[in-house]
N, C-alpha and C positions, 0 to 999 in steps of 0.2 A: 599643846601649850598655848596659852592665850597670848595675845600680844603683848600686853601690859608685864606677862613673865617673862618673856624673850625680853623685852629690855632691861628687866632686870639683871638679867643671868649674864646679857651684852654688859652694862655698868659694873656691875662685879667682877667681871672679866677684866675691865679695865681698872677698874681700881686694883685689881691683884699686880697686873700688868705694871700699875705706876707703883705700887709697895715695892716690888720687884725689882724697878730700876733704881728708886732710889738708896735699897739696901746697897744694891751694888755700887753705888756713888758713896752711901759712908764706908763700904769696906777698902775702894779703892780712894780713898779720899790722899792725896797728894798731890805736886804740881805737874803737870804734865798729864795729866790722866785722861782715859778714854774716856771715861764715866761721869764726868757731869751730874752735878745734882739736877732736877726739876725746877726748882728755884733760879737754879744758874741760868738754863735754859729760857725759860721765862722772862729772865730780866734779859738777854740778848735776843730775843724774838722781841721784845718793848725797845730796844733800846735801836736796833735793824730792821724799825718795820716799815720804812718808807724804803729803804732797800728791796726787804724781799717782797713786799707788797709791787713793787714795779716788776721784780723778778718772776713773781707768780702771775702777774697781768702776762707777760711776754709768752710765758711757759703754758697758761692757758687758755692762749689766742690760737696759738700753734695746736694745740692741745684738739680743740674744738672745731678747726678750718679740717684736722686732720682726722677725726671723727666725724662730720660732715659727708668728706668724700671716702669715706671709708664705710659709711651706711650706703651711699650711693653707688659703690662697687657690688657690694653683699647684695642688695634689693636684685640688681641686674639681672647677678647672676644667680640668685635663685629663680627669679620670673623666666629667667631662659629654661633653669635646669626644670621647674615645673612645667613649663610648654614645651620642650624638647629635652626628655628624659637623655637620650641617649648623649648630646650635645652637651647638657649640661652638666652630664656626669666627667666626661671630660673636662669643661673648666673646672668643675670644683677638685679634680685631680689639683689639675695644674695650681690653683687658689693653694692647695694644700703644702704643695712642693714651694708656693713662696711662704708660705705661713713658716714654715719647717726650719726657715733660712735664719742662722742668727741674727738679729736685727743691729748689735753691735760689728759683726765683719760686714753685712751691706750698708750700714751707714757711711764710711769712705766712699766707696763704690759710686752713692748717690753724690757724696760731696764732689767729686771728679768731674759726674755729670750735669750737678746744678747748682755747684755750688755751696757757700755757706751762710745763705739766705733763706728765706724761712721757706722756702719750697721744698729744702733737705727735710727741714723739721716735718713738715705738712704730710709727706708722703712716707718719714717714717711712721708715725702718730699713722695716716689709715692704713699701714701695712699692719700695726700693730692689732689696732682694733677690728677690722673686717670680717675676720672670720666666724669668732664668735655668733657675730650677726648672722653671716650666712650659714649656718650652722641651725641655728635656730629657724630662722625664719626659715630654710631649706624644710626640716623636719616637719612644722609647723603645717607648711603647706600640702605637704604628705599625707599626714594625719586627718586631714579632714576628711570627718564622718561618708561615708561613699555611701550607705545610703540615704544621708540625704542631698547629695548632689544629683545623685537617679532618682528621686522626685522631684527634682527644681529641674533635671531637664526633661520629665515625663509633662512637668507642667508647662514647659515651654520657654523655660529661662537659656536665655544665649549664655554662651560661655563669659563673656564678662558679664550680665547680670552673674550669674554665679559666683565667679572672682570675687565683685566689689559685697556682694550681699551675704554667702557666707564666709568664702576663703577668707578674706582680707581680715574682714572684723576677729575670727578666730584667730587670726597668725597676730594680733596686733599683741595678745599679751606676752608669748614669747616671745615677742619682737623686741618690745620692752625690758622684760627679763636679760635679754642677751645685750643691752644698754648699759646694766648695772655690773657689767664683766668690763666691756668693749670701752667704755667712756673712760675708767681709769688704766686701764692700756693705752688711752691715746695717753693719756698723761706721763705715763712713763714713756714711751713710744717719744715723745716730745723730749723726754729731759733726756735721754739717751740721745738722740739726737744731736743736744746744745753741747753736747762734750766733743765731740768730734769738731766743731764750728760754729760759733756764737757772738753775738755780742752780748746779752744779756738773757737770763731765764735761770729757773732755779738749778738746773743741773749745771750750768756753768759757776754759780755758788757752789753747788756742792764740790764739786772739780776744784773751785779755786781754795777751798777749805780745805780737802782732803790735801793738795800740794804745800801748802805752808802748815799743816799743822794745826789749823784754829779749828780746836773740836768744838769749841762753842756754837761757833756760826756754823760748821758742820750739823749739828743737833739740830738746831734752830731750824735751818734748810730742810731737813729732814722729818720733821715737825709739822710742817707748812704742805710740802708735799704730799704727805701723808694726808691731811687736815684736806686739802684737794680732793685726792681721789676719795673719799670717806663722802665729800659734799657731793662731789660726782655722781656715789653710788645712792645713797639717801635720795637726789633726786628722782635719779627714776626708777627706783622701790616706789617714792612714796609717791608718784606723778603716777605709775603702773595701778599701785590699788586703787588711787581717785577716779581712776577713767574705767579700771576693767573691773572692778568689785562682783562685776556676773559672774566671772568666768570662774571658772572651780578652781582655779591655781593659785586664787589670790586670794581663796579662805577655804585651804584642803581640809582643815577640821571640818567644817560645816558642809564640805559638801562630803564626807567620810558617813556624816551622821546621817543623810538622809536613807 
């Protein structure tokens, strides 16, 4: 399927998606309702958007500080577990056993220890996203063609010429790939966070919506969040094909045909 049809088939998906909701907004159409027209929704996302536009600034600060150090965990400990197989099969045990943990019961836990300042949020946002990454990039480095690393060292290439010339460049496009998972996990990872402890961010909207009732701004919140992680993933899809267009993953038809 071409690209040009994947977005179609994506648009159609979502126009079904909005037919969808707003049936269920005329069938439940009375006061107090869960269902919200599209319209409603719209006119309070216009009407709160200096609200959640600060709420989503907060929520995406945290979002990114927290996906930051959460590539920078994943990198580590793949680099260790490829140079020391045995060692870093053990961390990635252990990586596994905190992945495992639900992030709403250790979110207290962290509040206890740091507080309810954006350090909570920070380090739930890279617990949420890490793995992923490491996951990938772990495989990734795996994978690389062995023979041709037994001619780059028959030719004389040191262990990091090898690294940076071929490992690196091939691990870079499922690097990226595992961006387009790990980036809207910090996202959520972050608003899961602000409920537990916040002053402001979209999941404390959400929180303070759900507690009184206003499904509007509930909608709205949930709209914007959504609209995030969506922007999150489109970048590095679309950052991934602009830079690795070589690589076979990022046009499997074409490399199927050769």
């Amino acid at each position: 399927m071409s690209r040009a049809s994947s977005r179609l088939v994506a648009a159609g998906a979502y126009a079904l998606l909005l037919a969808g909701w707003w049936a269920l907004a005329l069938a439940n159409d009375h006061p107090g309702t869960l269902w919200p027209a599209p319209p409603d929704v719209a006119e309070q996302i216009w009407t709160d958007r200096a609200a959640l536009a600060e709420n989503a600034a907060a929520t995406l600060h945290e979002a990114a500080l927290g996906f930051l150090f959460g590539l920078l965990l994943a990198v580590v400990i793949a680099l260790v577990a490829d140079r020391f197989r045995t060692l870093g099969e053990g961390l990635q045990q252990i990586a596994l056993g905190v992945y495992s943990l639900p992030l709403i019961a250790l979110a207290p836990v962290l509040v206890i220890w740091f507080g309810t300042g954006i350090t909570t949020k920070v380090v739930i946002a890279a617990l949420a996203s890490f793995f992923p990454i490491l996951i990938n990039l772990s495989q990734a480095l795996r994978q690389t063609d062995p023979r041709t690393l037994e001619l780059m060292e028959i030719a004389g290439a040191s262990g990091w010429q090898r690294f940076t010339r071929l490992k690196l460049p091939y691990a870079l496009p499922p690097l990226f790939a595992a961006f387009t998972v790990a980036a809207p996990a910090a996202i959520v990872g972050a608003m899961l966070a602000e409920w537990v402890g916040a002053e402001k961010g979209l999941g404390l909207m959400i929180l303070f919506s759900m507690t009184s009732y206003d499904v509007p701004v509930l909608w709205a919140s949930l709209i914007v969040a959504s609209a995030l992680s969506l922007l999150s993933y489109g970048l590095f899809s679309y950052s991934g094909r602009r830079l690795f267009g070589w690589h076979p993953s990022v046009h499997p038809v074409r490399a199927e045909s050769r």
